[in-house]
N, CA, C and O of each residue as an XYZ file, in Angstrom:
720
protein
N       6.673      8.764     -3.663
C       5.283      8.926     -4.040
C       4.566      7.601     -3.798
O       5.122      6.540     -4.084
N       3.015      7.658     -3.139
C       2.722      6.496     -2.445
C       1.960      5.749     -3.909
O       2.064      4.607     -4.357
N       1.338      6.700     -4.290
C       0.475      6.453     -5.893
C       1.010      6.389     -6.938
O       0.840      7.458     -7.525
N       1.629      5.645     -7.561
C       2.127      5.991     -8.864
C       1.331      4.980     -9.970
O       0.196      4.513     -9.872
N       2.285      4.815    -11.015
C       1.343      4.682    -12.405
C       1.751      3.179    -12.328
O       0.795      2.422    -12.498
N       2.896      2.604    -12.120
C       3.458      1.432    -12.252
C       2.389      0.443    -11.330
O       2.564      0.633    -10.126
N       1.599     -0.306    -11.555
C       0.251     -0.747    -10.497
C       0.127     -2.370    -11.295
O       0.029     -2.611    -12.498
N       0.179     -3.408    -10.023
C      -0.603     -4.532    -11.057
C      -2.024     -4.766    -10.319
O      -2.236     -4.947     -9.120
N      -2.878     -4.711    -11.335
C      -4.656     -4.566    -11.334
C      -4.441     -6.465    -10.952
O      -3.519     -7.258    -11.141
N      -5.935     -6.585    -10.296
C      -6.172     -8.327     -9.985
C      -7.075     -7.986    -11.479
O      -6.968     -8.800    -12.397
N      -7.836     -6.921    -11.635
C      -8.644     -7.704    -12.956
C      -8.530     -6.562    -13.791
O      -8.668     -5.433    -13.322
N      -8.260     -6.791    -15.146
C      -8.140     -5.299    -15.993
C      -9.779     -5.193    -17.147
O     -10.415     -6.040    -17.774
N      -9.883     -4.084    -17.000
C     -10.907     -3.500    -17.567
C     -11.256     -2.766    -18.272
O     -10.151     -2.254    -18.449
N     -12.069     -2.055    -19.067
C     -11.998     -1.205    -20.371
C     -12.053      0.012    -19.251
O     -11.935      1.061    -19.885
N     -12.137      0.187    -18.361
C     -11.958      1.326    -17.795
C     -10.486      1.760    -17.085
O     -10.083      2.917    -16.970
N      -9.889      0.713    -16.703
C      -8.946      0.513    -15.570
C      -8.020     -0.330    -16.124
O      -8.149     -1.494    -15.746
N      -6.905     -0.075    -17.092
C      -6.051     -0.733    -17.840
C      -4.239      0.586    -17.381
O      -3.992      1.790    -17.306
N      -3.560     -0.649    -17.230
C      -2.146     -0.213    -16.891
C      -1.056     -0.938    -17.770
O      -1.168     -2.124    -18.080
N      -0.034     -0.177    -18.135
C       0.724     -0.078    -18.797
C       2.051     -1.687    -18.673
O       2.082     -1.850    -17.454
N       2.491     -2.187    -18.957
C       3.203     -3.645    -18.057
C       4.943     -3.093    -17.668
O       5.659     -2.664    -18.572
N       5.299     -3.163    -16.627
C       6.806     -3.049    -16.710
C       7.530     -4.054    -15.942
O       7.018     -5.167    -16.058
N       8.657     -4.009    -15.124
C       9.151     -4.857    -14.818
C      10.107     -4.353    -13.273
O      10.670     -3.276    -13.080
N      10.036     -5.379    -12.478
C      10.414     -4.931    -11.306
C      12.352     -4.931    -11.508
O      13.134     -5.725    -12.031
N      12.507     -3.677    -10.828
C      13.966     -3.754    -10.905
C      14.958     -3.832     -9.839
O      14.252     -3.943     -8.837
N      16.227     -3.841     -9.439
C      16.679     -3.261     -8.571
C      16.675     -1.927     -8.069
O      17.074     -0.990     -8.761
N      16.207     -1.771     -6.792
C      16.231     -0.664     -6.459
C      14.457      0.148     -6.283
O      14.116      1.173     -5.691
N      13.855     -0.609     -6.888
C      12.306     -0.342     -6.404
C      12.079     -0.569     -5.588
O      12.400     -1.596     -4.990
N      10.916      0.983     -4.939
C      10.307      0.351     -3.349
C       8.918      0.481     -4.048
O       8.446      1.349     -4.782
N       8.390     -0.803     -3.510
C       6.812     -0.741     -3.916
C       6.013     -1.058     -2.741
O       6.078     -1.964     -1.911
N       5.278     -0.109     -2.893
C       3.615     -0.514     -1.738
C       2.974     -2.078     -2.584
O       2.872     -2.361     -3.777
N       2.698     -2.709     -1.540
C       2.023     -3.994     -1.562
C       0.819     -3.765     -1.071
O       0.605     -2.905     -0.216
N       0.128     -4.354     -1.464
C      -1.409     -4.170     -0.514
C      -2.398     -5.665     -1.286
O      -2.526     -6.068     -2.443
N      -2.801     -6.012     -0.281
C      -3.188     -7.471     -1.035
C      -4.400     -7.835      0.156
O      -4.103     -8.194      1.295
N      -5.987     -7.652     -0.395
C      -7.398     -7.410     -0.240
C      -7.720     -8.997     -0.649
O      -7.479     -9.355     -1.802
N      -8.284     -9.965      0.345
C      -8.892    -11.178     -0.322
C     -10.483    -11.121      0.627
O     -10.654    -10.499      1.675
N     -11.250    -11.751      0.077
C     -12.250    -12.006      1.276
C     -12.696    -13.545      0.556
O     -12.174    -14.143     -0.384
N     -14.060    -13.956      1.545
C     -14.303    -14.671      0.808
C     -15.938    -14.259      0.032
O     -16.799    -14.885     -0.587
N     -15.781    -13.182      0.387
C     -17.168    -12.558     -0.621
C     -17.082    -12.081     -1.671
O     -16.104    -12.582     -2.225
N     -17.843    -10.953     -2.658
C     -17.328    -10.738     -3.848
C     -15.938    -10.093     -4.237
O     -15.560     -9.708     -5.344
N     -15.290    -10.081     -3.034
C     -14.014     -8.947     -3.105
C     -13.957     -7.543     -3.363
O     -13.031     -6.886     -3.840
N     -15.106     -7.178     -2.968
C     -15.412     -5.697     -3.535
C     -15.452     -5.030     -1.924
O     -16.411     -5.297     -1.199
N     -14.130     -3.987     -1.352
C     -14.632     -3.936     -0.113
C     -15.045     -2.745     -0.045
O     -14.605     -1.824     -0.734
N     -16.181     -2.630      1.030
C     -17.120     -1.628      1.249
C     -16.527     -0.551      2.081
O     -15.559     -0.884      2.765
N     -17.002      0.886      2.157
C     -16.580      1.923      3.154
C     -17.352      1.407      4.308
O     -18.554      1.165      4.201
N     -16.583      1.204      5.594
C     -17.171      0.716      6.593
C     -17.727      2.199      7.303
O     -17.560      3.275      6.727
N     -18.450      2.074      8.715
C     -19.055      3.906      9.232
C     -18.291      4.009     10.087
O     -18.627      4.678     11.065
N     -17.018      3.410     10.050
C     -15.925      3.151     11.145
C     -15.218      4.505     10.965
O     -15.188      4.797      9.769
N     -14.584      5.517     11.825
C     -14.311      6.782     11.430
C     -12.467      6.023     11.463
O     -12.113      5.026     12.093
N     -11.558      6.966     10.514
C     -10.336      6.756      9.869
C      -9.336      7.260     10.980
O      -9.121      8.117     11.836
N      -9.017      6.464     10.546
C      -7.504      7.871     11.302
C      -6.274      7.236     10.588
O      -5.341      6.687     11.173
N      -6.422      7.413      9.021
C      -5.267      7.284      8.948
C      -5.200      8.193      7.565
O      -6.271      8.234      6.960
N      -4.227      8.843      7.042
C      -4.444      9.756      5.913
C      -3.025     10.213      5.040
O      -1.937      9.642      5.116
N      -3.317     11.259      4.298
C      -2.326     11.012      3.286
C      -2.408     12.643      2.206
O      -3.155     13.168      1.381
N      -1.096     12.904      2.908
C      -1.346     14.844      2.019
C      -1.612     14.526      0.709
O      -1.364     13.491      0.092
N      -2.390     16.001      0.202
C      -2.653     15.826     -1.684
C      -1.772     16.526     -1.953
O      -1.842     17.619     -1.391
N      -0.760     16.352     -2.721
C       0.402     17.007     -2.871
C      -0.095     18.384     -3.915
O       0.239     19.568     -3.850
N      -0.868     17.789     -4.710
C      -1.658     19.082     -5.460
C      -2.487     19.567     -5.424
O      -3.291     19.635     -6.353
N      -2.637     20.252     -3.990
C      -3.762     20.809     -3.367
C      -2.932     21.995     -2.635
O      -1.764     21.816     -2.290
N      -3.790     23.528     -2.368
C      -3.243     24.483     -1.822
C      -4.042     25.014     -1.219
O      -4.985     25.216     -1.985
N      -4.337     25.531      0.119
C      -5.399     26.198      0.506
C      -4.945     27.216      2.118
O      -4.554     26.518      3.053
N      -4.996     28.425      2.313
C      -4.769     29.112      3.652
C      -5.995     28.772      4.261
O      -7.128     29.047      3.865
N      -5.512     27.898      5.666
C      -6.393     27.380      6.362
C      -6.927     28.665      7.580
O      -6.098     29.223      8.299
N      -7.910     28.876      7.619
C      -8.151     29.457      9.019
C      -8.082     29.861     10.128
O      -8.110     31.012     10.564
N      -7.926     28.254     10.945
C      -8.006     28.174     12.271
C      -6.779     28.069     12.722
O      -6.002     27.490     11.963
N      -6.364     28.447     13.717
C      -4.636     28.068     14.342
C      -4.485     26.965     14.630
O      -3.307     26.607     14.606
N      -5.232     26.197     14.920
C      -4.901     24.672     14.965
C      -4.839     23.708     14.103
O      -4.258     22.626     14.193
N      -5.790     24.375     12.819
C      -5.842     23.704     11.503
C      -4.312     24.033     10.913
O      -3.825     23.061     10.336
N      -3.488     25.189     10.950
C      -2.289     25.608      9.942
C      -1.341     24.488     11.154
O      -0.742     23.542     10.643
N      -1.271     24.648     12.557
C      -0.231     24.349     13.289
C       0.022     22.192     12.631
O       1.041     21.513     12.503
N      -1.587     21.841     12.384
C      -1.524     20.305     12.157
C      -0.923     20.136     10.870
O       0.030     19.390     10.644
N      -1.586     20.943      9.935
C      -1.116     21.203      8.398
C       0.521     20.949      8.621
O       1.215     19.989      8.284
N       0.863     22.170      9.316
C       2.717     22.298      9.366
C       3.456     20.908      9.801
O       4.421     20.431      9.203
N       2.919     20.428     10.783
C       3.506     19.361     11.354
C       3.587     18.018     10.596
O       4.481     17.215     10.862
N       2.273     17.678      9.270
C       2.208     17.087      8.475
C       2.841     17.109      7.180
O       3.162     16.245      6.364
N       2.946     18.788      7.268
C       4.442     18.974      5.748
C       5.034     18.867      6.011
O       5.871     18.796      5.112
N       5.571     18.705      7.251
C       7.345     18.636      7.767
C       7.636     17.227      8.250
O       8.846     17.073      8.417
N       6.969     16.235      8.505
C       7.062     15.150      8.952
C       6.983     13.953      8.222
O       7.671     12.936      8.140
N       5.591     14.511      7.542
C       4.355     13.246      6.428
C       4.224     13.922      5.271
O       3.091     13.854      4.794
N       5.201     14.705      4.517
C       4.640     15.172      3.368
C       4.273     14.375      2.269
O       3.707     14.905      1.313
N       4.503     13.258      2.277
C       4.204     12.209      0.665
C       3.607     10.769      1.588
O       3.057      9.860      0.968
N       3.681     10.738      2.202
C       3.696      9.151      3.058
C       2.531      9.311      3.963
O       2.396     10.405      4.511
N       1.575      8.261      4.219
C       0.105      7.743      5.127
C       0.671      8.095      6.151
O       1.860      7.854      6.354
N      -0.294      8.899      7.192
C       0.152      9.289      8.588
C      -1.050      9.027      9.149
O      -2.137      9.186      8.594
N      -0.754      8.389     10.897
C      -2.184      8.166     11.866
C      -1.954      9.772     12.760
O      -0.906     10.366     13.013
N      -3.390     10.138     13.083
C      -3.343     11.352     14.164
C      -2.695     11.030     15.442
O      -2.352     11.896     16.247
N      -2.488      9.419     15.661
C      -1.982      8.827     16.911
C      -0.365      9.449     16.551
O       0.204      9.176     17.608
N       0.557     10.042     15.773
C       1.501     10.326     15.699
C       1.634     11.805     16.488
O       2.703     11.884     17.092
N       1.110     12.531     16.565
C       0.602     13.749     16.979
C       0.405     14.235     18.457
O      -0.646     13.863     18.979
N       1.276     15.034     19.242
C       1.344     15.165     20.163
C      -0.149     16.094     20.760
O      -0.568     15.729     21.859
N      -0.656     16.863     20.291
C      -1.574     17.365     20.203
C      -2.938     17.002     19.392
O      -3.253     17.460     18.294
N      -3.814     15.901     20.326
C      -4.333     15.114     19.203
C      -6.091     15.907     19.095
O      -6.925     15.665     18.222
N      -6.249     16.932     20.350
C      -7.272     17.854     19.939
C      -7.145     19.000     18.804
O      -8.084     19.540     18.218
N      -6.480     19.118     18.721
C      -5.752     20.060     17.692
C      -5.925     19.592     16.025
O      -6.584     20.078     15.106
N      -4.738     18.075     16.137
C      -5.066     17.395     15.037
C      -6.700     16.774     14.250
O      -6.934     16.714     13.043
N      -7.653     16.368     15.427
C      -8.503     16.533     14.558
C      -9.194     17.208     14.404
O     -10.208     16.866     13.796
N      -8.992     19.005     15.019
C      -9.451     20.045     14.075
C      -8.943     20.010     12.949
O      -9.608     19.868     11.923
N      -7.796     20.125     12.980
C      -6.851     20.477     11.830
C      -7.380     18.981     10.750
O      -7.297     19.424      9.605
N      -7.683     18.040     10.696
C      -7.834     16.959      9.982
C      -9.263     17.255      9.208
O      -9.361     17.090      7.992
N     -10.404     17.725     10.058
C     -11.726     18.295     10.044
C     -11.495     19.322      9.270
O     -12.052     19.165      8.184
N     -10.897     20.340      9.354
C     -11.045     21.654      8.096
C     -10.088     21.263      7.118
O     -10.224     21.959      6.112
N      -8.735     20.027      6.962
C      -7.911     20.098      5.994
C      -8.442     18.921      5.044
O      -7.800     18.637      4.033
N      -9.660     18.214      5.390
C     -10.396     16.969      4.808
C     -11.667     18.191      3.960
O     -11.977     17.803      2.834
N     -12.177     19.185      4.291
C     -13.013     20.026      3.932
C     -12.507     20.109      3.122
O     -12.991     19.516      2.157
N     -11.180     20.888      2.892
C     -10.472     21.731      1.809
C      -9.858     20.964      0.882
O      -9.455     21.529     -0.134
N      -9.682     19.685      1.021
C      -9.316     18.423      0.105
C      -7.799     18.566      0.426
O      -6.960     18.152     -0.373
N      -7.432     19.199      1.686
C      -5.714     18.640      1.379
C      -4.775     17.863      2.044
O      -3.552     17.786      2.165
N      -6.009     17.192      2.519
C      -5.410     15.579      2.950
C      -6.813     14.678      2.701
O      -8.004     14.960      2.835
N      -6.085     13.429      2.265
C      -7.281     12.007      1.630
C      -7.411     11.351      3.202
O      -6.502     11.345      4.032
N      -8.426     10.943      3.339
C      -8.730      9.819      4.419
C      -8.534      8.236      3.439
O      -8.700      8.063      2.231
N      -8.105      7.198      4.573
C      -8.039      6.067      3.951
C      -9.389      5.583      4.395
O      -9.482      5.649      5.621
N     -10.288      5.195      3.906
C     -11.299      4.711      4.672
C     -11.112      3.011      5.776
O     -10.223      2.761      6.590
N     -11.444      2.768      5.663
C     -12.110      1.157      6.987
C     -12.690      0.378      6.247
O     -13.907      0.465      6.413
N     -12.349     -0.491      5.358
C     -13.280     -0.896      4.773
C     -13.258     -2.668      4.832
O     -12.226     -3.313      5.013
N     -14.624     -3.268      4.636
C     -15.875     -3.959      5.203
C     -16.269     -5.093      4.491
O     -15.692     -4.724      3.468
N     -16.737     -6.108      4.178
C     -17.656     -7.411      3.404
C     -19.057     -6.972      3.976
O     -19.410     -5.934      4.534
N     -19.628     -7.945      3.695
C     -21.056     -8.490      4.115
C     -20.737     -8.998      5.469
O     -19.678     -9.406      5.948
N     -21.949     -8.864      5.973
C     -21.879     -9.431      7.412
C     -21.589    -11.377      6.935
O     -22.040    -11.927      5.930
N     -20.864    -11.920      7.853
C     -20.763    -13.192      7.462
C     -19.486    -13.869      6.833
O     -18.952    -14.968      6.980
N     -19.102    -12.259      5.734
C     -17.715    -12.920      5.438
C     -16.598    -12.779      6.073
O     -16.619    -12.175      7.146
N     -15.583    -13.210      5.649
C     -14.551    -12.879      5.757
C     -12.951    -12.436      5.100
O     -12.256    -13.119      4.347
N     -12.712    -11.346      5.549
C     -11.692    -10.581      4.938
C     -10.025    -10.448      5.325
O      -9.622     -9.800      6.291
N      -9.271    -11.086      4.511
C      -7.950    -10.706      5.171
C      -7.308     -9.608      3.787
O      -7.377     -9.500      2.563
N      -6.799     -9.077      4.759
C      -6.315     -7.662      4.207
C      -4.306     -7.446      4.413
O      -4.115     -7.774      5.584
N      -3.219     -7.146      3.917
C      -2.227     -6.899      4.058
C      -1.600     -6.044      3.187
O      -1.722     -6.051      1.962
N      -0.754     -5.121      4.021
C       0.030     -4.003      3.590
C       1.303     -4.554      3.609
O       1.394     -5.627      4.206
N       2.774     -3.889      2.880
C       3.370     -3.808      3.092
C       4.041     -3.274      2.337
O       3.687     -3.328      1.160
N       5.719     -2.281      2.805
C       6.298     -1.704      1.693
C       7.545     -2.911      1.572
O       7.456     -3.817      2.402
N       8.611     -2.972      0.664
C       9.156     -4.109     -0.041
C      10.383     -2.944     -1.000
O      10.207     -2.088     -1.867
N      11.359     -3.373     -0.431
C      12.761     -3.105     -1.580
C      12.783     -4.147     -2.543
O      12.370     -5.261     -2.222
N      13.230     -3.913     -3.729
C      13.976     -5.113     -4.673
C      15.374     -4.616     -4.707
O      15.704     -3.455     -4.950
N      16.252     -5.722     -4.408
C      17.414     -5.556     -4.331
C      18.038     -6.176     -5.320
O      17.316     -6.718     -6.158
N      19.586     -6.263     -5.492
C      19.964     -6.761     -6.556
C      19.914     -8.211     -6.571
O      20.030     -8.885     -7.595
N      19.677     -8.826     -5.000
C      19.459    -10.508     -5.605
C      18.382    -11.022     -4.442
O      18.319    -12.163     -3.984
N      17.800    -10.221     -4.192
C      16.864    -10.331     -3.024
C      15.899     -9.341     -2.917
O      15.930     -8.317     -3.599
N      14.657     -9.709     -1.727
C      13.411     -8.373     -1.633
C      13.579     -8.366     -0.108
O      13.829     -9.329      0.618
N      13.393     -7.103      0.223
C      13.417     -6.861      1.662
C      12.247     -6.383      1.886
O      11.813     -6.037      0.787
N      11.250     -6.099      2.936
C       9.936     -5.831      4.070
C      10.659     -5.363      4.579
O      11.450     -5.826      5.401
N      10.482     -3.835      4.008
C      10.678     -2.801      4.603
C       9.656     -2.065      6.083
O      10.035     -1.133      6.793
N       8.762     -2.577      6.170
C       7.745     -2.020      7.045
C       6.511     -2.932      6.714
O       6.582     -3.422      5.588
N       5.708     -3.176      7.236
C       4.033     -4.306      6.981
C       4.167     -5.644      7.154
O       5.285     -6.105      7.382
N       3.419     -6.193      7.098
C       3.420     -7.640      8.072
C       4.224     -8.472      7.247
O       4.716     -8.218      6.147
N       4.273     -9.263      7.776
C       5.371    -10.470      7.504
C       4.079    -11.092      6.552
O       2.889    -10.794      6.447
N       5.135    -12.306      5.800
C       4.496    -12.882      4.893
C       2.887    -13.780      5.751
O       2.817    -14.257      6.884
N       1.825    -13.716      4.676
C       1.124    -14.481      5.799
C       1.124    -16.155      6.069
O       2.053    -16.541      5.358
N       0.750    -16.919      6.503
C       1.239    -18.521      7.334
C      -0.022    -19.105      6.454
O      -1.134    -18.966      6.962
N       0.053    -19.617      5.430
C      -0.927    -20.028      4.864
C      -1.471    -21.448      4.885
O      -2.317    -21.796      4.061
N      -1.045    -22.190      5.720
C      -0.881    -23.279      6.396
C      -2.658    -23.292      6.893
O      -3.111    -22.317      7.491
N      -3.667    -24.673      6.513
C      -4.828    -24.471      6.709
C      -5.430    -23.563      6.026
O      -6.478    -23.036      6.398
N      -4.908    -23.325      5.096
C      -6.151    -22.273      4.399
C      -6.484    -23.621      2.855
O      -5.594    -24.378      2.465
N      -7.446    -23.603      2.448
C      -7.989    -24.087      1.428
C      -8.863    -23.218      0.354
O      -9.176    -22.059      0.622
N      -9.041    -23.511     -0.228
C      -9.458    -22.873     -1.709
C      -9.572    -23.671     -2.451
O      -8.694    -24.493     -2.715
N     -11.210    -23.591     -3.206
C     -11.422    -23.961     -4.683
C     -10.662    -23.760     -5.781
O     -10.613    -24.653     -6.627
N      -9.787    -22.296     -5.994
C      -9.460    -22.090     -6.767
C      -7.865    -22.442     -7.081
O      -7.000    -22.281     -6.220
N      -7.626    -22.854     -8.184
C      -6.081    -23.519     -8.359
C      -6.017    -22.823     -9.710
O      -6.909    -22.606    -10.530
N      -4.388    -22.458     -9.719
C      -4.018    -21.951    -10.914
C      -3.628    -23.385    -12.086
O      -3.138    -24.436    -11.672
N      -3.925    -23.162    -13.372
C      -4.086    -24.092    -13.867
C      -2.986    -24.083    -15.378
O      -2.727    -25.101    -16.019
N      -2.511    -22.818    -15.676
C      -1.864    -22.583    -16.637
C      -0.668    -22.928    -16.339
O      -0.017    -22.278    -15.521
N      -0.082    -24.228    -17.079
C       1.462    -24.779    -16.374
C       2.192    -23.797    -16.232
O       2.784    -23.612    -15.169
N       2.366    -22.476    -17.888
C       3.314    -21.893    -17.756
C       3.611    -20.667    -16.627
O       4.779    -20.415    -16.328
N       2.755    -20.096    -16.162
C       2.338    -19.527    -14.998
C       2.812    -20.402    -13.522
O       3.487    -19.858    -12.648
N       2.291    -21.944    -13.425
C       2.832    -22.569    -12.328
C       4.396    -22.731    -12.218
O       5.151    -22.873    -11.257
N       4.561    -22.662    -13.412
C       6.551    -23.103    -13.496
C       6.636    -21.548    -12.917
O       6.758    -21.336    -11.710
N       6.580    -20.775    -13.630
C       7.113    -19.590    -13.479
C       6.899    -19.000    -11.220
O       7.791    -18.592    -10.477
N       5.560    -19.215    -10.929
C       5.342    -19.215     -9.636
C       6.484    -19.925     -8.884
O       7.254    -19.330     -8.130
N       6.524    -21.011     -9.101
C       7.610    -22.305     -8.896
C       8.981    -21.933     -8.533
O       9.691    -22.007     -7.531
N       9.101    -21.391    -10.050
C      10.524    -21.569    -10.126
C      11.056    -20.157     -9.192
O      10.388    -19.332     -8.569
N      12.563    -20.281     -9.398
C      13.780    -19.428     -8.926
C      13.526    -17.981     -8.744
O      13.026    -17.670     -9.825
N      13.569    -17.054     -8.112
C      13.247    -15.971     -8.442
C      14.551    -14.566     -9.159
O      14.355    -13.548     -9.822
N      15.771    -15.181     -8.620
C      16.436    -14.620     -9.121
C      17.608    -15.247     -9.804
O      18.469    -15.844     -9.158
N      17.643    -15.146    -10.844
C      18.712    -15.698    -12.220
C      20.316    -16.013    -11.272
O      20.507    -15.167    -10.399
N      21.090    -16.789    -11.352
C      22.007    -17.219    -10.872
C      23.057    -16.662    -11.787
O      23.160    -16.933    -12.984
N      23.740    -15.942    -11.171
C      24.936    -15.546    -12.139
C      26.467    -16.249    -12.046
O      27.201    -16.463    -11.081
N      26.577    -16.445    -13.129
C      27.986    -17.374    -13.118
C      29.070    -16.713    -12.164
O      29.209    -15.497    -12.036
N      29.934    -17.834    -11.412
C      31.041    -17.352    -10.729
C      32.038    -16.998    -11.245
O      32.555    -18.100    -11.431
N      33.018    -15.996    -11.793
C      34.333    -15.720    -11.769
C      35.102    -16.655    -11.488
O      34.704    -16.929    -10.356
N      36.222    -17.604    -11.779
C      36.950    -18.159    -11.664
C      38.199    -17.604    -11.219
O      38.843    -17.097    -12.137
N      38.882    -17.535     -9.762
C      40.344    -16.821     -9.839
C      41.342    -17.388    -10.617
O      41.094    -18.517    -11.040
N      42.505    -16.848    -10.941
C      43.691    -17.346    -11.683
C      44.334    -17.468    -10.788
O      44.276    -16.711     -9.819
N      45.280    -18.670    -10.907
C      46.250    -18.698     -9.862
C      47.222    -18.581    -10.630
O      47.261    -18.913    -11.815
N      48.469    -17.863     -9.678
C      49.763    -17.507     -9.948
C      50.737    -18.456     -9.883
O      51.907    -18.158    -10.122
């Protein structure tokens, strides 16, 4: 499931408040990490999508034969997971089928989204295993090269900087063999 409840918010709000847990072994989590240097609020650009994502709780008998044939190919392929129409061998087809299954709500568009003219926006995806003593990038860009970038803003709470700082995974004592 691409959406779930487990989410860390950049700012929490009387509207938009999440529950705290803890990353474990064996979690795959979507990353997605939005900076600009404008208000950070990004806009729907008029840029048309192509990238999307079934509603798993949505049901509808589609119409057109090209709308059910795209539908099928998307439950059998992309049923829980973001799919581009560029996957699609039949890509007149698909955006009929995208056009009446976006009508009927049973697939989300991701939108394109935008700053103010002037700013600038870096944007990164990625999915991420936690393993038992390590994280793997599973798919999405590599870490970004932050080398030349500057910023006003510095974190200032030591206990937060240690913690950034420090180790990420606890060192577990070695076993000692016995010798015979």
């Amino acid at each position: 499931m691409i959406d779930g409840n487990e989410v860390i918010i950049n700012k929490a709000t009387a509207e938009q408040r999440v529950e705290d847990w803890e990353f474990v072994p064996g979690d795959v989590i979507a990353l997605e990490v939005y900076a600009s240097t404008g208000d950070g609020m990004g806009r729907e650009a008029d840029i048309r999508t192509t990238v999307y994502k079934r509603e798993m709780d949505m049901q509808y008998n589609l119409k057109s034969k090209s709308a059910r044939q795209f539908f099928a190919v998307v439950n059998q392929k992309y049923p829980t997971l973001p799919f581009s129409i560029r996957g699609f061998e039949d890509l007149t087809g698909a955006k009929v089928g995208v056009k009446e299954c976006l009508s009927h709500e049973l697939i989300m568009a991701y939108p394109v989204l935008t700053e103010k003219a002037g700013e600038f926006v870096a944007h990164f995806k990625a999915t991420i295993a936690v393993q038992p003593k390590s994280t793997a990038i599973l798919c999405g860009a590599k870490p970004p090269v932050l080398d030349g970038i500057d910023s006003d803003k510095k974190i200032t709470d030591e206990e937060l900087l240690k913690l950034i700082n420090g180790e990420m995974w606890k060192a577990e004592p070695k076993a000692k063999k016995e010798k015979k």
